[in-house]
Every structure is written in C-alpha cells, then in structure tokens.
C-alpha positions as protocol buffer text, in pm:
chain_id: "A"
residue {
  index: 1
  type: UNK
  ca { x: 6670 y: -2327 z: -858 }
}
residue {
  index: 2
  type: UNK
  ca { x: 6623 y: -2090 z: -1137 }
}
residue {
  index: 3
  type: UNK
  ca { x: 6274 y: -1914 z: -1202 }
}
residue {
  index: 4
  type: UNK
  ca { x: 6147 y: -1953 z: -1522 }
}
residue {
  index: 5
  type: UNK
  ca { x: 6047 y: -1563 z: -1618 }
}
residue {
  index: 6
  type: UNK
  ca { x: 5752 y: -1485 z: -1848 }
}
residue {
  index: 7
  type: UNK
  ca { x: 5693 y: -1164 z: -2027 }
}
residue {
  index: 8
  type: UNK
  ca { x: 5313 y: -1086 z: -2097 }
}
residue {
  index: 9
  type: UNK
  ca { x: 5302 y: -778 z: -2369 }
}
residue {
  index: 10
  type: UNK
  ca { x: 4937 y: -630 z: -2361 }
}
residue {
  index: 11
  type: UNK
  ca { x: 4777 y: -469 z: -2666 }
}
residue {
  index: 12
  type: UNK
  ca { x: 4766 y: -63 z: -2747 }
}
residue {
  index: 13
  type: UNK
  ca { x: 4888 y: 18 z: -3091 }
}
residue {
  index: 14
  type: UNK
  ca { x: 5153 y: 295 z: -3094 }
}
residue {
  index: 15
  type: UNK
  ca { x: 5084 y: 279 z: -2694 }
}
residue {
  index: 16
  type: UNK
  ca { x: 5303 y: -64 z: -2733 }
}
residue {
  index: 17
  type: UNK
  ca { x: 5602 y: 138 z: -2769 }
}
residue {
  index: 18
  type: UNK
  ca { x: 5614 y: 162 z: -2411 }
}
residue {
  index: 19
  type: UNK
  ca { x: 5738 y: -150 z: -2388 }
}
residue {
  index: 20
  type: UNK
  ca { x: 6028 y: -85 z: -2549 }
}
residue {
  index: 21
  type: UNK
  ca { x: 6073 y: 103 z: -2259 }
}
residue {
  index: 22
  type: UNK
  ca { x: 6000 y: -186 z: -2011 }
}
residue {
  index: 23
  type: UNK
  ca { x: 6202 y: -410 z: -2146 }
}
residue {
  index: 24
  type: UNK
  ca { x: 6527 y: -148 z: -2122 }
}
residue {
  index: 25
  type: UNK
  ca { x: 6502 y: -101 z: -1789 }
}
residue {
  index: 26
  type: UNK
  ca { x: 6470 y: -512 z: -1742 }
}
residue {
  index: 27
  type: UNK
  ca { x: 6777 y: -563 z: -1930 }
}
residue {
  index: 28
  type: UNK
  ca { x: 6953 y: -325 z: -1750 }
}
residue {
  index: 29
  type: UNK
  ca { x: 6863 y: -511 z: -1415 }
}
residue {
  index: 30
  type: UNK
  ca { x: 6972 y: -811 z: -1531 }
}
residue {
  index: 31
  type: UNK
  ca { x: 6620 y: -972 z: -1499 }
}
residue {
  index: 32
  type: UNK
  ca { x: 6622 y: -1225 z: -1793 }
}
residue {
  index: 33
  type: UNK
  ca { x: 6308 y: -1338 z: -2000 }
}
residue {
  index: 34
  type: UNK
  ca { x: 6264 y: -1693 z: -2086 }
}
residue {
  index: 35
  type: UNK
  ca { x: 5911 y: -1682 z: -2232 }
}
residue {
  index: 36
  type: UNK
  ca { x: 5762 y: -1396 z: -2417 }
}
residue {
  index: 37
  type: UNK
  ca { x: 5400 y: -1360 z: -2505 }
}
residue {
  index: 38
  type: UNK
  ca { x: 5200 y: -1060 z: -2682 }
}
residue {
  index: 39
  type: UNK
  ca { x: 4895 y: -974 z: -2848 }
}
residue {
  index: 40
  type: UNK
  ca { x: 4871 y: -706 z: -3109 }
}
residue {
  index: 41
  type: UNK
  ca { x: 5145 y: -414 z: -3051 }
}
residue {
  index: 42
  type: UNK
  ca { x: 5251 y: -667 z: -2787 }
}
residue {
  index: 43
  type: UNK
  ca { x: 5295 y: -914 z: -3053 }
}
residue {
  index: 44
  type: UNK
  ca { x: 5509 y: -694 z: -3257 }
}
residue {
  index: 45
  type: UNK
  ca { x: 5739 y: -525 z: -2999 }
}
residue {
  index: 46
  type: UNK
  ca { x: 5755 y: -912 z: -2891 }
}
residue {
  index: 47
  type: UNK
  ca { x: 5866 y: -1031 z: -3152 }
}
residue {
  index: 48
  type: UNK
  ca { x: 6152 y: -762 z: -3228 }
}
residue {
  index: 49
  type: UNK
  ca { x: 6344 y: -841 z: -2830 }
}
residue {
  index: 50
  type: UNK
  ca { x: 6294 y: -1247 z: -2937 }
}
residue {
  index: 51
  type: UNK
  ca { x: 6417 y: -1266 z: -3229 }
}
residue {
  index: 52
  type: UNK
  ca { x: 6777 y: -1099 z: -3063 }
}
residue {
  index: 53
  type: UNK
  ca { x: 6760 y: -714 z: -3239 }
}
residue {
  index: 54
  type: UNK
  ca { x: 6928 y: -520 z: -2948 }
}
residue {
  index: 55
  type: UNK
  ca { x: 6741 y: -304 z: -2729 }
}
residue {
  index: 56
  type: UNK
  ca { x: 6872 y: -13 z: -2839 }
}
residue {
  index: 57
  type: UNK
  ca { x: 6822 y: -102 z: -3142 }
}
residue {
  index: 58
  type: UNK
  ca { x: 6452 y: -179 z: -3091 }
}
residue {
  index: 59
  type: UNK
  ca { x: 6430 y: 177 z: -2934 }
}
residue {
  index: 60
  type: UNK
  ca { x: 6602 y: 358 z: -3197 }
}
residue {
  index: 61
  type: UNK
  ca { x: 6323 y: 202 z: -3498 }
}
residue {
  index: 62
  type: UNK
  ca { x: 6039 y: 321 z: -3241 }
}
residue {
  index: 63
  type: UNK
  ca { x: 6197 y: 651 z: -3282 }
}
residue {
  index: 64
  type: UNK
  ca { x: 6189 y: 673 z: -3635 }
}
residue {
  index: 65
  type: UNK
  ca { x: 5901 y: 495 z: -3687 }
}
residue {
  index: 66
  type: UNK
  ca { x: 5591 y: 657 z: -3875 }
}
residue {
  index: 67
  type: UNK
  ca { x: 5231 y: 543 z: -3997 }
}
residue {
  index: 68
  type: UNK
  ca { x: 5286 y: 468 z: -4364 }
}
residue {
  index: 69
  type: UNK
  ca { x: 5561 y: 180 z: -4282 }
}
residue {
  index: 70
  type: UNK
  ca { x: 5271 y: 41 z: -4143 }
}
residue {
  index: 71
  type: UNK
  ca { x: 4949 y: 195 z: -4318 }
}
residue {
  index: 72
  type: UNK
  ca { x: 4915 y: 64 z: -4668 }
}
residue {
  index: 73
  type: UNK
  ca { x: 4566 y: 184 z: -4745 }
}
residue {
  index: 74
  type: UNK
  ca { x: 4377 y: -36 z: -4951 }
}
residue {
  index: 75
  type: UNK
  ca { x: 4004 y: -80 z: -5151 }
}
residue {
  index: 76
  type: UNK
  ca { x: 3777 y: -84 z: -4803 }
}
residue {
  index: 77
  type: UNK
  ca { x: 3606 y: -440 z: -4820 }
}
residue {
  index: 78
  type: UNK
  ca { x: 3716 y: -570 z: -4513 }
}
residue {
  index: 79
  type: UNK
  ca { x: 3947 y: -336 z: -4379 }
}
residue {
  index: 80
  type: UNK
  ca { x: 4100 y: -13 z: -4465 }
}
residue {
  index: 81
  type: UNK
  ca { x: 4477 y: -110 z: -4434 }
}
residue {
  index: 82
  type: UNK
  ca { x: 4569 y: -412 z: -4578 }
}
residue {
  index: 83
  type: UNK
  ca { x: 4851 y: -461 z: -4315 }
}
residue {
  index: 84
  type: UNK
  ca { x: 5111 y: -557 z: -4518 }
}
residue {
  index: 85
  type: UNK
  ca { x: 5301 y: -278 z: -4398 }
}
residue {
  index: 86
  type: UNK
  ca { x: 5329 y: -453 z: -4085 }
}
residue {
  index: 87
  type: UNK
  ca { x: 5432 y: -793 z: -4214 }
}
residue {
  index: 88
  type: UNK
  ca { x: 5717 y: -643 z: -4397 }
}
residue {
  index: 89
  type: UNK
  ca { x: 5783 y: -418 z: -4126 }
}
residue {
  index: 90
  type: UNK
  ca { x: 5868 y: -765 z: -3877 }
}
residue {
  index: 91
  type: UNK
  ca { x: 6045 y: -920 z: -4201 }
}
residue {
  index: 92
  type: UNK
  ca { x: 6305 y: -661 z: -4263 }
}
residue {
  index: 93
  type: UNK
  ca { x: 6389 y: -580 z: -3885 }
}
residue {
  index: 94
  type: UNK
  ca { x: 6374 y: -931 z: -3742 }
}
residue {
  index: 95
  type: UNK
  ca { x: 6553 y: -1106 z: -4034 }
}
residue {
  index: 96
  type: UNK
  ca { x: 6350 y: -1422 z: -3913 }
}
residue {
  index: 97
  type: UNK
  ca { x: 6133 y: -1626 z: -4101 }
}
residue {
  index: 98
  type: UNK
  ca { x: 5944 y: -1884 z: -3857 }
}
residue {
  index: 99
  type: UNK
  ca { x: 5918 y: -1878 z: -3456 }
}
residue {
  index: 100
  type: UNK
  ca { x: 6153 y: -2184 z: -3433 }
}
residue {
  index: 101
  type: UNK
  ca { x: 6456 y: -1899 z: -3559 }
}
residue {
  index: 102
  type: UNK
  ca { x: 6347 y: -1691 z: -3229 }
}
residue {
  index: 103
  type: UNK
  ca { x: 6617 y: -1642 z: -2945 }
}
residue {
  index: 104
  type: UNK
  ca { x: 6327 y: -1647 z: -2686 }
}
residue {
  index: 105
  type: UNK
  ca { x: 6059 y: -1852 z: -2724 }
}
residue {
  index: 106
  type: UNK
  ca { x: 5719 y: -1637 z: -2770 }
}
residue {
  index: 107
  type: UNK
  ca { x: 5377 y: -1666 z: -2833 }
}
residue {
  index: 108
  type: UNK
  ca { x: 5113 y: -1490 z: -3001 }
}
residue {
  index: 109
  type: UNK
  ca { x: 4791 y: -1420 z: -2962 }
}
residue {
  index: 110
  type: UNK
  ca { x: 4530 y: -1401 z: -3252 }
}
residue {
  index: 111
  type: UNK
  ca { x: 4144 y: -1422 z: -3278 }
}
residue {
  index: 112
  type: UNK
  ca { x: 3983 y: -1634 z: -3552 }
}
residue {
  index: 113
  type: UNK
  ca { x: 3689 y: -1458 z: -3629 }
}
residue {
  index: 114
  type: UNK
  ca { x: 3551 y: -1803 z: -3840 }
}
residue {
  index: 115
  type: UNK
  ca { x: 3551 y: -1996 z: -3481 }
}
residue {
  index: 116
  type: UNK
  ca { x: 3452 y: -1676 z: -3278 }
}
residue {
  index: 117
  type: UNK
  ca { x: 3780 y: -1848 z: -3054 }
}
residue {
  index: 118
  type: UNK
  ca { x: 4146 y: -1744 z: -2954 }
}
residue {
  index: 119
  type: UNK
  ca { x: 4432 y: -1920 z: -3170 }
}
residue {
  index: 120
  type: UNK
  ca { x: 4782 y: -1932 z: -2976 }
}
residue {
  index: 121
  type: UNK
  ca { x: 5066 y: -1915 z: -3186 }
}
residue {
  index: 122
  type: UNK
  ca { x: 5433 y: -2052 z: -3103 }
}
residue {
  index: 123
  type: UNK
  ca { x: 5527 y: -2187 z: -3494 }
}
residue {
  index: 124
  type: UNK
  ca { x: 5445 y: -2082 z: -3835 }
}
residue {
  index: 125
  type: UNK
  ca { x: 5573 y: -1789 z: -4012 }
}
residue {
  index: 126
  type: UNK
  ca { x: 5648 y: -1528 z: -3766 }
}
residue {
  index: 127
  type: UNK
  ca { x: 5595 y: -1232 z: -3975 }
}
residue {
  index: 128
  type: UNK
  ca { x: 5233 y: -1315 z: -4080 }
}
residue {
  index: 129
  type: UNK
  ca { x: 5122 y: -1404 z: -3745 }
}
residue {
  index: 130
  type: UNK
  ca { x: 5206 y: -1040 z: -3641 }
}
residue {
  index: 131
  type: UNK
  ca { x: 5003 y: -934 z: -3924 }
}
residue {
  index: 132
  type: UNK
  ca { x: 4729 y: -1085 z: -3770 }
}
residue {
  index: 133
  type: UNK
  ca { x: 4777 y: -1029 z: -3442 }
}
residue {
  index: 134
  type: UNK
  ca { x: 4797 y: -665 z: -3527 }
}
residue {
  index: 135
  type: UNK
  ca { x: 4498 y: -665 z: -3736 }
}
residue {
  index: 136
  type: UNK
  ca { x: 4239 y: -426 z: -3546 }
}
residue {
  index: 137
  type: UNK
  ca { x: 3879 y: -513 z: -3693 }
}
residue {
  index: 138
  type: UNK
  ca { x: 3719 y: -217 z: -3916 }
}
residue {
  index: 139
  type: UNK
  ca { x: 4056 y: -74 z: -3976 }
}
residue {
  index: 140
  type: UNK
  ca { x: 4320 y: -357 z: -4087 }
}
residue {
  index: 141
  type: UNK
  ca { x: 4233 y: -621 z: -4318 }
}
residue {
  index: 142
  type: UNK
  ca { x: 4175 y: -962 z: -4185 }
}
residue {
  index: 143
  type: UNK
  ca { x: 4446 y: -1213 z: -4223 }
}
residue {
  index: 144
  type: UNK
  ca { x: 4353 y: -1554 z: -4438 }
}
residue {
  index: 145
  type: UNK
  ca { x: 4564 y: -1834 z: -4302 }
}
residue {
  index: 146
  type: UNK
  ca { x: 4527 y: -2231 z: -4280 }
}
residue {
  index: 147
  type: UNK
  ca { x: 4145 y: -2192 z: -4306 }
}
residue {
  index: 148
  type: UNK
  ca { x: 4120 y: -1953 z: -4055 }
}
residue {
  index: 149
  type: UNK
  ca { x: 4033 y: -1535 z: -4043 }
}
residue {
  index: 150
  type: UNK
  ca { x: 4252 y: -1366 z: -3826 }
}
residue {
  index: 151
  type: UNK
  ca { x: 4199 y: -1036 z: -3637 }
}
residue {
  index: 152
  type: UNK
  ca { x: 4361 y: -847 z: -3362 }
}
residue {
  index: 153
  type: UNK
  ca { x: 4455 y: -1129 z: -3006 }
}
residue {
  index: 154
  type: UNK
  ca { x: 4304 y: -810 z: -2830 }
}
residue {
  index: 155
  type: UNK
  ca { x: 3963 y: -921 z: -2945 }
}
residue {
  index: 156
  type: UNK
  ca { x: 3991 y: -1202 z: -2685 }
}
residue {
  index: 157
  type: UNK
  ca { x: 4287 y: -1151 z: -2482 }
}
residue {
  index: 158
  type: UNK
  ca { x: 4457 y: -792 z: -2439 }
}
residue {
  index: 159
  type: UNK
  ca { x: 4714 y: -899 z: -2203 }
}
residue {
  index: 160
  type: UNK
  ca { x: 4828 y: -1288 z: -2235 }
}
residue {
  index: 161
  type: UNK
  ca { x: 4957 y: -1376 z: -1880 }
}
residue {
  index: 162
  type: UNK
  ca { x: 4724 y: -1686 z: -1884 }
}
residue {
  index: 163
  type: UNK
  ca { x: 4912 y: -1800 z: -2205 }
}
residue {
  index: 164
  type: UNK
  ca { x: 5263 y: -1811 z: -1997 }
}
residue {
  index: 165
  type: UNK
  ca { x: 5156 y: -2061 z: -1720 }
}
residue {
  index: 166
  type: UNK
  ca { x: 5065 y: -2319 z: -1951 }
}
residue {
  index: 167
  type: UNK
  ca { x: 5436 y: -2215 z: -2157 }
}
residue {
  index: 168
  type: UNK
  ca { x: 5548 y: -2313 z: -1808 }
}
residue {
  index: 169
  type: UNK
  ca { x: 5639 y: -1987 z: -1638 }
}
residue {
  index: 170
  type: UNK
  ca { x: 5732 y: -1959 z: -1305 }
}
residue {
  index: 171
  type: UNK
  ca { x: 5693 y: -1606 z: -1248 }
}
residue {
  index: 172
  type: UNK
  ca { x: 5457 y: -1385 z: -1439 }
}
residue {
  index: 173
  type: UNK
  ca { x: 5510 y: -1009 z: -1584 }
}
residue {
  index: 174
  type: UNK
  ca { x: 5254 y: -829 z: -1739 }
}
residue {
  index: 175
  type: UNK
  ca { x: 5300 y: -497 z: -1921 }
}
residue {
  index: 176
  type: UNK
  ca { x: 4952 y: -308 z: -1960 }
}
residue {
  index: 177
  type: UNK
  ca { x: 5016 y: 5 z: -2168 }
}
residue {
  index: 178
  type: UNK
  ca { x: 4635 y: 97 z: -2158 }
}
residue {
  index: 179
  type: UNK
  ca { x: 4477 y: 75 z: -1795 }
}
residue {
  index: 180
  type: UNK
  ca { x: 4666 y: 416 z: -1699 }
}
residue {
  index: 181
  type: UNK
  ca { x: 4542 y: 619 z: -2011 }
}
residue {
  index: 182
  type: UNK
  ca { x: 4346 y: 907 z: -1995 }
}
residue {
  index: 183
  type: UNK
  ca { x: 4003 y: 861 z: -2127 }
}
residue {
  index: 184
  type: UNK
  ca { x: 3910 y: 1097 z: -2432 }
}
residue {
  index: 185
  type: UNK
  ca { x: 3637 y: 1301 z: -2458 }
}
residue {
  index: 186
  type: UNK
  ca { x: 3349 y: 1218 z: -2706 }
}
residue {
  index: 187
  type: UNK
  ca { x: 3458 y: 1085 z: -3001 }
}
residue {
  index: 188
  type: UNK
  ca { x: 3387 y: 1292 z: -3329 }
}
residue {
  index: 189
  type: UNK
  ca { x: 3481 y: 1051 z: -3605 }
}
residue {
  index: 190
  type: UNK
  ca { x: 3478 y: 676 z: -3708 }
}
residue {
  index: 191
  type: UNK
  ca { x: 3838 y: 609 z: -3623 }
}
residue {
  index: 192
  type: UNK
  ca { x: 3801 y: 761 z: -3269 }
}
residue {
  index: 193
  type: UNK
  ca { x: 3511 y: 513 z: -3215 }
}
residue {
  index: 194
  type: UNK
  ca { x: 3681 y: 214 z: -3245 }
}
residue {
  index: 195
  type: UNK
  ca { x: 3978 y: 321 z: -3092 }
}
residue {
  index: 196
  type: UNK
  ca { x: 3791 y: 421 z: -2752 }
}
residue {
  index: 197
  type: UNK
  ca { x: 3597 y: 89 z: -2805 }
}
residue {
  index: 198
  type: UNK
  ca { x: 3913 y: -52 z: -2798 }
}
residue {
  index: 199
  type: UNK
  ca { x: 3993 y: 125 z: -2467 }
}
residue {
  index: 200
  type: UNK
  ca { x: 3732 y: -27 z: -2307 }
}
residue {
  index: 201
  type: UNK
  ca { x: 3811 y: -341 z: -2445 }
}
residue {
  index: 202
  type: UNK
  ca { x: 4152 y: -322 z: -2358 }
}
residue {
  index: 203
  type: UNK
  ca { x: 4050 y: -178 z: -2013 }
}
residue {
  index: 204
  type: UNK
  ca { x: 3838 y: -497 z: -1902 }
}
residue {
  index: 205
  type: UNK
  ca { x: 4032 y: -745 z: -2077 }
}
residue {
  index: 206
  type: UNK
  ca { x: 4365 y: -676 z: -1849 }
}
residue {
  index: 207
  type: UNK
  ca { x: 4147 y: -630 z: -1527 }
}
residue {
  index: 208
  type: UNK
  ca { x: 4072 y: -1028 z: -1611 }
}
residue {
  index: 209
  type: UNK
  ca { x: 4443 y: -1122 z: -1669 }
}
residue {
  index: 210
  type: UNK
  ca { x: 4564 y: -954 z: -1342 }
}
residue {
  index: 211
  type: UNK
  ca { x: 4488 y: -1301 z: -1175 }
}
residue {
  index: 212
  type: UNK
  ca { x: 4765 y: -1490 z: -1388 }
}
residue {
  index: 213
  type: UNK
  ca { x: 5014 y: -1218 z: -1309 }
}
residue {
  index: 214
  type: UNK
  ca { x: 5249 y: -1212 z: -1036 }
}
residue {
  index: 215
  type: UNK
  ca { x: 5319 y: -850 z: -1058 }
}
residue {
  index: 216
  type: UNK
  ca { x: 5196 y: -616 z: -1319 }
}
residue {
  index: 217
  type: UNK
  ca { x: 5375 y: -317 z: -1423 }
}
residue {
  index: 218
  type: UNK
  ca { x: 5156 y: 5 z: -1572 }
}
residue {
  index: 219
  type: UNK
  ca { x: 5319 y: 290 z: -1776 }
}
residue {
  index: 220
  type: UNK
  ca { x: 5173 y: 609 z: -1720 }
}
residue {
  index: 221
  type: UNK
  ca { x: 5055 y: 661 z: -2077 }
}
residue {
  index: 222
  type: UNK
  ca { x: 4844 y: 976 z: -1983 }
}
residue {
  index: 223
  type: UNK
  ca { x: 4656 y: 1133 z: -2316 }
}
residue {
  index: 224
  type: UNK
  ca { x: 4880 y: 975 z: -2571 }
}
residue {
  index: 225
  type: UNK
  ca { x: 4640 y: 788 z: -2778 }
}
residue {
  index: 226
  type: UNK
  ca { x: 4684 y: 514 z: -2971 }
}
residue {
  index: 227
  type: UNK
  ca { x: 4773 y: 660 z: -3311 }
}
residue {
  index: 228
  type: UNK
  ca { x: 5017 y: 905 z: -3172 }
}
residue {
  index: 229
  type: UNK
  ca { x: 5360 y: 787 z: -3295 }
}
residue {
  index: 230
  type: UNK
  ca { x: 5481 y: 1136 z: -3250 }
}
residue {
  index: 231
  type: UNK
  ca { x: 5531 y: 1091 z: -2842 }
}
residue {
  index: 232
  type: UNK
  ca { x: 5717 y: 798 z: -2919 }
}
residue {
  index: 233
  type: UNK
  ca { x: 5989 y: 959 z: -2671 }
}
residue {
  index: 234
  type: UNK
  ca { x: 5731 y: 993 z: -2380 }
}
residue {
  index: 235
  type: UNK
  ca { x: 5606 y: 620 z: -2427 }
}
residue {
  index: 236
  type: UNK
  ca { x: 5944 y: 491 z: -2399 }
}
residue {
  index: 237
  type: UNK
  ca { x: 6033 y: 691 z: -2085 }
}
residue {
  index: 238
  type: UNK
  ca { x: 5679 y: 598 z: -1935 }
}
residue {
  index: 239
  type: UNK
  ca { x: 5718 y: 248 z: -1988 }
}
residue {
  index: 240
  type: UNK
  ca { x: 6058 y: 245 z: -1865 }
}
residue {
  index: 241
  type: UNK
  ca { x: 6037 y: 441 z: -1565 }
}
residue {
  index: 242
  type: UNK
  ca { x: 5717 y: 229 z: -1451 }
}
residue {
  index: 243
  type: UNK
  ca { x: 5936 y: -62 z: -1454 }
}
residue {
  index: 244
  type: UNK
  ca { x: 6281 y: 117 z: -1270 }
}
residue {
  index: 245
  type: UNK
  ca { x: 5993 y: 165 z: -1019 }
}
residue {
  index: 246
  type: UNK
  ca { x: 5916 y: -193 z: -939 }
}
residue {
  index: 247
  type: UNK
  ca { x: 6282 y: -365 z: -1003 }
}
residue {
  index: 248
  type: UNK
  ca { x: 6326 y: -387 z: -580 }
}
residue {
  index: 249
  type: UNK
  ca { x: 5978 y: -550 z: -590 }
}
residue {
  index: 250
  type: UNK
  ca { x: 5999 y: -764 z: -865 }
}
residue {
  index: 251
  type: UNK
  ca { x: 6338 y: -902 z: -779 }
}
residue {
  index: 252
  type: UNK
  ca { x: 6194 y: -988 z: -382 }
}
residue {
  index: 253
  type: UNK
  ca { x: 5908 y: -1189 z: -548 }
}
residue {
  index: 254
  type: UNK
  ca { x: 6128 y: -1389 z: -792 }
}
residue {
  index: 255
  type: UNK
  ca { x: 6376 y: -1478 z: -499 }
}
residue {
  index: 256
  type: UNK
  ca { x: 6048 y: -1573 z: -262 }
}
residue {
  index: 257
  type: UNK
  ca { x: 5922 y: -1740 z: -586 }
}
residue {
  index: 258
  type: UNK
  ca { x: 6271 y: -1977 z: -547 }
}
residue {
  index: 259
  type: UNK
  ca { x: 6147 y: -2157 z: -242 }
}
residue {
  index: 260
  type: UNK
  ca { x: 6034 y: -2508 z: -273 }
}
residue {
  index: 261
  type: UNK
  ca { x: 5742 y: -2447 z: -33 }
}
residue {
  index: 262
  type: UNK
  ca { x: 5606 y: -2189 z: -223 }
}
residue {
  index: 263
  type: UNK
  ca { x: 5647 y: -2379 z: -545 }
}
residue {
  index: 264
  type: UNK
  ca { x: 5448 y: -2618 z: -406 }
}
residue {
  index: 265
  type: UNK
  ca { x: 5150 y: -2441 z: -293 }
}
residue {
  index: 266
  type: UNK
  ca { x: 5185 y: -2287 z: -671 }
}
residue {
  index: 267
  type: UNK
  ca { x: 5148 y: -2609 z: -806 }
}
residue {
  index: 268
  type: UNK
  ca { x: 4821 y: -2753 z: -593 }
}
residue {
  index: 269
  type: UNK
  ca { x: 4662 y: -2401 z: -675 }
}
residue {
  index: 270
  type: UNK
  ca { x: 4705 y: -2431 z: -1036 }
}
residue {
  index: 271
  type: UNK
  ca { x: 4599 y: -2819 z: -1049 }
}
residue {
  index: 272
  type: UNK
  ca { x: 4310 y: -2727 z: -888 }
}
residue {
  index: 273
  type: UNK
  ca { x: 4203 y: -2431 z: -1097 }
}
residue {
  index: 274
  type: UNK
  ca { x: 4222 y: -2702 z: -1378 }
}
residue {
  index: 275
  type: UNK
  ca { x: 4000 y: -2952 z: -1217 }
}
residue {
  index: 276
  type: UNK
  ca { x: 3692 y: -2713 z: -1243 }
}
C-alpha cells in the first residue's frame, strides 16, 4: 500500500531558498510528494516544484534571483512594497494561472487580518495567493481579495504540517528553515525589528507544528538572515545536505508507516484528537 507523502514548507523569506535545496536531495532519492503545503517563502518555493518547473530549474532562478524582482516600493500606507513583484514573479516562472493547473496538489496558507483567522488555500488564482501569503505585515502591502485582507500564513501558521493531515497525508515532512538560525544581536533599525519579531514568531510557531510531523528536517541556516539573497548558494547546500542526512531515516518511517497495524493506531489517534 502506497504512503501518501506530504510536504510542509515553513516560512523565512530568502531563508526559503533552502528548500530548494530539500527538495533536490528528495528527488534524487526517489521519495515522491503527493501533497505540498507552504506558507510565505514556503508558499512560493511551493508553488514553483507543483506547478512541474524542474528542480534544477527552480535552483538555477534562486541563483539569480535579487530583491527588486520582488521589491516594488510603493507610497507607505499599508505597506512599503506593494508585492506585485512577487505575483509576477510566480506568473512568469510557473506559467500557471489557478491551483487546479498544478502537477501536485498544494495548499497555501494566508492570514485574513479582517477575521483575525487563517484562510487555507487549494483553488483560486495561484499567483495572487502567493502574493498574499508572502505579504509580511509593515513591509508588503496587504492583499484585497473576495472580501478579505490578506497578510503573510506565518502570522498564524509558520510551518503547515497540520494542513496535510486533513489533505489526507499519510506521512508528514516538515522543512523549518528558521529554528536553526543564529539569533542577531540588537536590532538597530525598523526593518531588523520586524524581521527578528518574525524570528520569534517563526521560532514558536514550528515548535507547535512538530506534533503533526512525522519527521522534521532543519537546515543549518546559521547567520544568514532573512534578506540575504546573496548566500543563496549556502541556503541551497544547507537545506539539501540536512535532508541527504535523514534519507535512511525517512525512508525506515515511510516503510513502517506501510503497515496496516500502524495505520490503524494512526487513525484512532487522529479521530480522537478530533473528538475534543
């Protein structure tokens, strides 16, 4: 019986490159992905592997890729960036329109500041959604869409490993890109506030989302921040050599995860986690 493998892609802005990285040294084990799910970077890197752009490929664009493609700077009412960069960014690279177009099914992970609540994305126009996902509060511009205001998934849920049970994962991967950073020193400007808010943010948010994991894999980011595009190299090898690491682990879980017994147990656990 085949285990059905989800993908969990945390938050971390350029940080998320490192998943690039991840999901090379996956593909080279021959460990496929049937369900995808990301929140911010993880959203964005996400939706690049679904929509079928080569790994390579993928790796190659994080490479090359610099602030202004993303950074359009704009009049600051409700965000300095007005994160259109992004949107066109996902447009031009994926060549996909909607999430029905994807070659994996993913989700996305957005928070509706209107509601105060997390909005789950699996339809709609893919490009957008990124947009929002990737739309860090006091920097990018909020996203307007179908009534709702839409910031950064992060806000609510960094690393979205709950998000692939109920896609109907069997087995659960989660890529954290943040827990294994170096903390900064003091801050000494407005952008290096939020972004070590974030940190902490990001920090207690995947602590939470350990317990939907099966196995969690954690780059060794060291002192690359978050806005440092230029150690794109370094993130890539972190995140894939984090991952190499765990491939004898990860495939002896999947196989124990093929047993009938233990799918079983699984099952009772989770039914009564939902009765409470």
């Amino acid at each position: 019986m085949k285990v059905k493998v989800g993908l969990a892609l945390s938050g971390g802005a350029a940080r998320g490159i490192a998943h690039i990285g991840a999901l090379k040294a996956l593909s080279e084990a021959r460990i496929p992905i049937d369900i995808i799910a990301g929140a911010s970077s993880g959203a964005l890197i996400g939706a690049l592997y679904a929509s079928g752009l080569d790994i390579d490929k993928i790796e190659e664009k994080a490479l090359a890729l610099k602030w202004r493609e993303l950074a359009d700077f704009t009049l600051p009412k409700m965000g300095l960036i007005s994160g259109k960069g992004i949107e066109e960014f996902v447009s031009e690279h994926t060549g996909v329109r909607n999430f029905k177009e994807l070659k994996i099914p993913l989700a996305i992970v957005t928070t509706d500041l209107i509601s105060e609540r997390e909005v789950i994305f699996k339809e709609g126009p893919l490009a957008r959604i990124v947009q929002a996902s990737c739309s860090i509060p006091g920097v990018y511009t909020p996203v307007k869409y179908e009534g709702m205001l839409l910031v950064d998934g992060g806000v609510v849920n960094i690393l979205p490993t709950d998000v692939l049970h109920r896609m109907g994962a069997d087995f659960v991967i989660g890529v954290d890109v943040n827990t294994r950073a170096t903390i900064s020193p003091e801050p000494k400007n407005v952008f290096q506030v939020i972004l070590q808010s974030w940190d902490v943010i990001s920090r207690q948010g995947a602590e939470r989302a350990k317990k939907d994991a099966d196995l969690v894999i954690y780059p060794e980011v060291g002192d690359i921040s978050k806005v440092d595009l230029k150690r794109a190299r370094e993130l890539l090898q972190a995140g894939y050599r984090a991952t190499q690491e765990v491939i004898p682990q990860l495939k002896k879980e999947m196989k124990r995860k093929k047993g009938i017994i233990y799918r079983i147990k699984r099952k009772l656990i989770e039914r009564r986690r939902d009765e409470r």
